[in-house]
C-alpha positions as CSV (number, residue, x, y, z in Angstrom):
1,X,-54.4,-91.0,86.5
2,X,-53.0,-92.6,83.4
3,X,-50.2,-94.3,83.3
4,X,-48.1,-96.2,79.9
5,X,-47.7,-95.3,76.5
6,X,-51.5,-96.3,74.9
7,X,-51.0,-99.0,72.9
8,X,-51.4,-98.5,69.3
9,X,-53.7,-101.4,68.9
10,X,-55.6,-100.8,71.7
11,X,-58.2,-103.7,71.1
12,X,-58.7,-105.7,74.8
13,X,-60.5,-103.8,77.6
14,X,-60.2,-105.3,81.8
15,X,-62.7,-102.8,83.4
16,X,-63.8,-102.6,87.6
17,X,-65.4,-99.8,89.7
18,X,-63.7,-99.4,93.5
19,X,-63.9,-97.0,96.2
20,X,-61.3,-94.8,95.4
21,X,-58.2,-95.9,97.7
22,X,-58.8,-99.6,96.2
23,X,-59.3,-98.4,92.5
24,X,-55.6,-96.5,93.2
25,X,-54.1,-99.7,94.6
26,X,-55.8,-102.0,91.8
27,X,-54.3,-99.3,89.2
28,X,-50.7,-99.2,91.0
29,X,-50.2,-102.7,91.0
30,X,-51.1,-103.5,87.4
31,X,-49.2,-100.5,85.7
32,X,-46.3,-102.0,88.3
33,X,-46.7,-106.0,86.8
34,X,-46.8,-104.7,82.9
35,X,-45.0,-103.3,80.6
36,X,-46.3,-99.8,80.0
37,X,-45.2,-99.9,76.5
38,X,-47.8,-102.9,75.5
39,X,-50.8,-102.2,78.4
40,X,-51.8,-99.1,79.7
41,X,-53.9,-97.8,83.1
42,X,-56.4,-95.4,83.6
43,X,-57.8,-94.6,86.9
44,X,-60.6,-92.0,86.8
45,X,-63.8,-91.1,88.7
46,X,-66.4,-91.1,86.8
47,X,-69.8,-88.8,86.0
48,X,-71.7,-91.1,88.5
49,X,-68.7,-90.2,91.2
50,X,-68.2,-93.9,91.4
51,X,-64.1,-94.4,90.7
52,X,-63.2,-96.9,87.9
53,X,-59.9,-98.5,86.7
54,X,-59.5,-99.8,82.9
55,X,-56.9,-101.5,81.5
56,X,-56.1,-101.4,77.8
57,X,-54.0,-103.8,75.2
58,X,-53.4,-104.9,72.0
59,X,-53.5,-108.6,72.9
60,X,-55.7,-110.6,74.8
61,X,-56.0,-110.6,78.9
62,X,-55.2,-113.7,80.7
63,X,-58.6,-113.1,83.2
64,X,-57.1,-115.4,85.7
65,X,-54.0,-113.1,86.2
66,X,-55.6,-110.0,85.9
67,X,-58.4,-110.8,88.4
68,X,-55.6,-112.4,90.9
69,X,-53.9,-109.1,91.3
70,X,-57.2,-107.2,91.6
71,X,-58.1,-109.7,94.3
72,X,-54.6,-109.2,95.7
73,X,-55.2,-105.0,95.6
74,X,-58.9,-105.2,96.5
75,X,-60.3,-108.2,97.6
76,X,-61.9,-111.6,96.1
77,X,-65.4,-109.5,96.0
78,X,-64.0,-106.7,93.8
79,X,-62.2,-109.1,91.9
80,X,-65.9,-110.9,90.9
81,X,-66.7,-107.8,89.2
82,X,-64.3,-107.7,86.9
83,X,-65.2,-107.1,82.9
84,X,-63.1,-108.2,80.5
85,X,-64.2,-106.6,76.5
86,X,-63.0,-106.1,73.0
87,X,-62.9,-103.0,71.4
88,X,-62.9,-101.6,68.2
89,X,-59.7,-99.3,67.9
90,X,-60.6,-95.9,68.6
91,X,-59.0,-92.9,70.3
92,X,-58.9,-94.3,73.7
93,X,-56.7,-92.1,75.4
94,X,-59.2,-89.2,74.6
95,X,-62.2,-91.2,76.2
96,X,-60.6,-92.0,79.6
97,X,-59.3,-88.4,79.8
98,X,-63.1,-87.3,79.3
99,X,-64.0,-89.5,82.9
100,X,-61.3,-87.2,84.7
101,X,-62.7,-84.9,87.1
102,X,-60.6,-81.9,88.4
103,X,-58.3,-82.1,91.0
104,X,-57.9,-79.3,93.3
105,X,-54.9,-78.8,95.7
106,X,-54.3,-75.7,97.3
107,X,-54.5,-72.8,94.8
108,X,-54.5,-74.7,92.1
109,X,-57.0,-76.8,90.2
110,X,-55.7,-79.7,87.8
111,X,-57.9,-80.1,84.9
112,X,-59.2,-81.6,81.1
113,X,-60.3,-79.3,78.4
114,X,-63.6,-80.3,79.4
115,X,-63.5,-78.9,82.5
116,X,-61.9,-75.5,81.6
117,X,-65.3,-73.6,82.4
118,X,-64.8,-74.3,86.5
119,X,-61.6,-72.6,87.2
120,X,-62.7,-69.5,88.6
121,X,-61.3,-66.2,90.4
122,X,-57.9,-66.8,91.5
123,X,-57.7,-70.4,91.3
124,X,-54.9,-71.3,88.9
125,X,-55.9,-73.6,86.7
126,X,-53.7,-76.4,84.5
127,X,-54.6,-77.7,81.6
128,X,-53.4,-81.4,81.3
129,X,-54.6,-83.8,78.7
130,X,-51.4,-85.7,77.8
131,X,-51.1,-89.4,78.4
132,X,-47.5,-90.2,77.1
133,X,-46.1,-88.9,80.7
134,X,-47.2,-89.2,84.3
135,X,-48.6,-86.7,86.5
136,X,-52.4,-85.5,85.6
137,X,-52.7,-84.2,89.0
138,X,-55.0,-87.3,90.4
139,X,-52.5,-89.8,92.1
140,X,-51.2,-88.9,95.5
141,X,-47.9,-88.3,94.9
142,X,-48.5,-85.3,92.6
143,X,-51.1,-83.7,95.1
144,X,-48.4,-83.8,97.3
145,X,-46.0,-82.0,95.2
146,X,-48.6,-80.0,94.2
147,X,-49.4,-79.1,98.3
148,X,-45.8,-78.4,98.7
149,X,-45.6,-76.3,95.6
150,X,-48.3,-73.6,97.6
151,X,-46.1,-74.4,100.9
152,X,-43.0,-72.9,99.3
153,X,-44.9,-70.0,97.8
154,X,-46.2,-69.2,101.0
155,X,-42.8,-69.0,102.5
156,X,-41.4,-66.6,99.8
157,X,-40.5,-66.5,95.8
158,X,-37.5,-68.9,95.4
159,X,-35.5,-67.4,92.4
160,X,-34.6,-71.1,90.6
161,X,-36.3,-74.2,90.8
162,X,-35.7,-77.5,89.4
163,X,-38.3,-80.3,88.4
164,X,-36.8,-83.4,87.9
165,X,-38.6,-86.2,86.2
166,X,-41.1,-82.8,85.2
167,X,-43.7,-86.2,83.4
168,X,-46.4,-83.7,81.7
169,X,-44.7,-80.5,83.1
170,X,-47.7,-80.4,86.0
171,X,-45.5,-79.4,88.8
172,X,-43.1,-77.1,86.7
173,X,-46.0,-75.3,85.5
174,X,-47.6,-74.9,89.0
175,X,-44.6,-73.6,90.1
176,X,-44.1,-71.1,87.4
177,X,-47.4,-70.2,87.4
178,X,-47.7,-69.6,91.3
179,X,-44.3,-67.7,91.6
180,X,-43.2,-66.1,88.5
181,X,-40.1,-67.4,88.8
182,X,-37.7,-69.2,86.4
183,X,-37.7,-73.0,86.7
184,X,-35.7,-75.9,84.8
185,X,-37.4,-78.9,84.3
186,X,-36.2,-82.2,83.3
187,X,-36.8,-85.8,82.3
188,X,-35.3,-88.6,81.0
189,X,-37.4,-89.9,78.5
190,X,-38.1,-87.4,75.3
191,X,-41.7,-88.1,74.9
192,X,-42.2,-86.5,78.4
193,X,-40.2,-83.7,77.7
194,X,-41.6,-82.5,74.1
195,X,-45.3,-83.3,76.1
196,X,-44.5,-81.3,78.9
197,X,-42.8,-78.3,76.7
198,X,-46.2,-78.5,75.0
199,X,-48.2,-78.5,78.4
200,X,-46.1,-75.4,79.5
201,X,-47.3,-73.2,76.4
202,X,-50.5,-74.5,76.3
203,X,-51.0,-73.6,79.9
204,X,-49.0,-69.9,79.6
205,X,-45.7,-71.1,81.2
206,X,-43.5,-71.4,78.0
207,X,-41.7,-68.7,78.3
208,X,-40.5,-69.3,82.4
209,X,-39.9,-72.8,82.4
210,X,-36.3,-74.3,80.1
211,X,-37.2,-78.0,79.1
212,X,-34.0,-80.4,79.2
213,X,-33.6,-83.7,78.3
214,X,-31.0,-85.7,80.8
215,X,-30.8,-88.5,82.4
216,X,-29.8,-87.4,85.7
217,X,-29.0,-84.2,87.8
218,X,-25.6,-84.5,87.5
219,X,-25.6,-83.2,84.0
220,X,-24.3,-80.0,82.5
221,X,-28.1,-78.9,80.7
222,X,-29.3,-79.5,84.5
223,X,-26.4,-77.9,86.2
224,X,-26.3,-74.9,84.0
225,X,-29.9,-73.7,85.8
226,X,-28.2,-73.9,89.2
227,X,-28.1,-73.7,92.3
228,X,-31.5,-74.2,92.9
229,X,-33.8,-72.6,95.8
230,X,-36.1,-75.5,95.4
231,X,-36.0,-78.8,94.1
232,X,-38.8,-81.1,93.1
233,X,-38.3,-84.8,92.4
234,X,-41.8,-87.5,92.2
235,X,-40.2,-90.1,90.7
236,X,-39.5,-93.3,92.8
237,X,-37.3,-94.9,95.8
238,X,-34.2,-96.3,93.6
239,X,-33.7,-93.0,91.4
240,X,-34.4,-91.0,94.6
241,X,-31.4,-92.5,96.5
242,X,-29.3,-92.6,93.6
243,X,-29.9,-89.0,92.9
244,X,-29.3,-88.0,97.0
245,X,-25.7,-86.2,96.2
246,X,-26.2,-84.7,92.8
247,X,-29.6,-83.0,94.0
248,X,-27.7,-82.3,97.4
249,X,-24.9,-81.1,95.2
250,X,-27.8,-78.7,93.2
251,X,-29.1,-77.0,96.3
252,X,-28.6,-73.5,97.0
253,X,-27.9,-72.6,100.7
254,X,-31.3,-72.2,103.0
255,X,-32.9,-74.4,99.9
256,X,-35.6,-76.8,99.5
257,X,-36.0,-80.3,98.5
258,X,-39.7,-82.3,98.2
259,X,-39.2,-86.0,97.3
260,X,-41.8,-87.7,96.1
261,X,-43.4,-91.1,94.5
262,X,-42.7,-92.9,97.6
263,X,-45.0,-95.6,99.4
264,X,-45.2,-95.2,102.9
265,X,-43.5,-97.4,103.8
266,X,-40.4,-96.6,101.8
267,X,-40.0,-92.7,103.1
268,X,-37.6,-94.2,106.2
269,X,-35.5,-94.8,103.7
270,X,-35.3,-92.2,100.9
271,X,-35.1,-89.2,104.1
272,X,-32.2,-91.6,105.4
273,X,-30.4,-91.0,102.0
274,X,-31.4,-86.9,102.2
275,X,-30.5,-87.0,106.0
276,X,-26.7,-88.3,105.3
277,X,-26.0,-85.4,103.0
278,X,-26.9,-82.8,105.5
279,X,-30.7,-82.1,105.1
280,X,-33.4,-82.3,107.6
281,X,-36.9,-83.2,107.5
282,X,-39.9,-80.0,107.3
283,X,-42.6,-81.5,106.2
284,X,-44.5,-85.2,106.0
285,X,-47.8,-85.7,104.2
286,X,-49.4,-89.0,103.1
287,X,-52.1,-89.2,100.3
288,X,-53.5,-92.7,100.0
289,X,-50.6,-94.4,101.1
290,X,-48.2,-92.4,98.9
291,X,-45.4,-90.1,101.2
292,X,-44.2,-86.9,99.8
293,X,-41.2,-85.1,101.7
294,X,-40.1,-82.0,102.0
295,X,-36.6,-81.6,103.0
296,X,-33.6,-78.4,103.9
297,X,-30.5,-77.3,105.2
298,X,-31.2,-75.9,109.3
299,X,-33.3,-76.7,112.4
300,X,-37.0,-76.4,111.6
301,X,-39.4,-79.2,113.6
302,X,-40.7,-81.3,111.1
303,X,-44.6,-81.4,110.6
304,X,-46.8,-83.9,109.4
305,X,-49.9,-82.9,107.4
């Protein structure tokens, strides 16, 4: 995972290893407590299989804060081991993304350049190397997505889908990719769009998927692609509620909706907001600590996975 746009004088380097639930908490709470535009995140296993978090800025650390919050994420032992560097600028970006190993969720297998050689037979296999967007396939939330993406496919071919907040595009082009079908896929910040739109051709989805730039669903450029079959929105609690009626608004009768980037703790509240406009709960999965939902109109039980 990498999260924040990489500073462009990347000089100051905070580095820990963690078992891999702790590494993903001391990642979280960091890219949380700073702005992404001046520190960036990466959270990667490494050759050794031993999961690392790094932490990169143009300005010098204060060690005291940044070993309190890895202390507060993953105890006062982890937090001993902290190692705080300078750097010479250099293409960091590329480096982390090297660490990545492939993530593999259902039919699909989330991957660098380097690790193009192992997707094999009928695996589908993405491409992601961008860093100006969320979603390389290895925090929980997109798993999730990812996991419900193959649910839906196994229930049928839905003819329109909509990926709102797309980050790199991963979910739109699993979904493309995995159902031949046409998808719109959205976001309000630009750079995630053009790196998405770039992800999509690079990955052989280009010509299924229709890139908009929006700030909500409640726009025309979203609108235009509708009513959807399935919906797909990891972004957090706050947008989530807010977007409960527009997205309800979206949805095509018998459809889908997966929710995503929620804590644990906060799904009670974001399938309240779905719940009040009609929709019912199908599916419940947690990936360390991170719930994604899966939502419709009708009367299935709902399942936990």
């Amino acid at each position: 995972m990498l999260e924040g746009l990489p500073p462009n004088d990347a000089t100051h380097v905070m580095r820990v290893s963690a078992p891999r639930v702790a590494a993903q908490r001391i990642a979280d709470l960091i890219a949380e407590t700073y702005d992404p535009a001046e520190v960036a995140v990466a959270n990667f296993e490494d050759p050794s299989g031993a999961w690392v978090v790094e932490v990169f800025a143009g300005a010098a650390f204060d060690p005291e804060d940044l070993s309190e919050l890895v202390a507060w994420a993953a105890g006062a032992e982890t937090a001993a081991q902290v190692e705080f560097s300078e750097i010479a600028q250099k293409d960091w970006v590329a480096a982390s993304l090297e660490g990545l190993a492939p993530v593999v969720v259902g039919p699909f297998m989330v991957h660098g350049a380097h690790d193009r050689a192992r997707v094999k037979g009928a695996t589908i296999g993405i491409e992601i190397e961008a860093a100006l967007a969320f979603g390389t396939g290895h925090h929980g939330t997109t798993q999730g997505c990812l996991a419900a993406v193959a649910d839906a496919a196994r229930r049928g071919r839905p003819p329109r889908i909509l990926d709102i907040g797309t980050g790199t595009g991963v979910l739109a082009i699993a979904a493309a990719r995995r159902m031949r079908t046409a998808v719109t896929a959205s976001d309000i910040d630009a750079v995630a769009v053009r790196t998405a739109r770039e992800n999509a051709r690079a990955n052989g989805a280009g010509p299924q998927i229709r890139f908009v730039h929006a700030p909500g669903a409640d726009t025309r450029a979203v609108g235009a692609g509708g009513p959807y079959d399935l919906i797909l929105a990891n972004i957090l609690l706050p947008p989530l509620k807010r977007l409960a009626r527009p997205l309800c608004a979206l949805l095509a009768p018998g459809g889908t909706v997966v929710l995503s980037g929620l804590l644990d703790a906060q799904a009670p509240a974001a399938l309240a907001a779905y719940r009040a406009r009609g929709l019912h709960l199908v599916t419940r999965r947690s990936i360390e600590g991170w719930t994604t939902l899966t939502l419709a109109r009708g009367g299935n039980r709902p399942r936990r996975r």
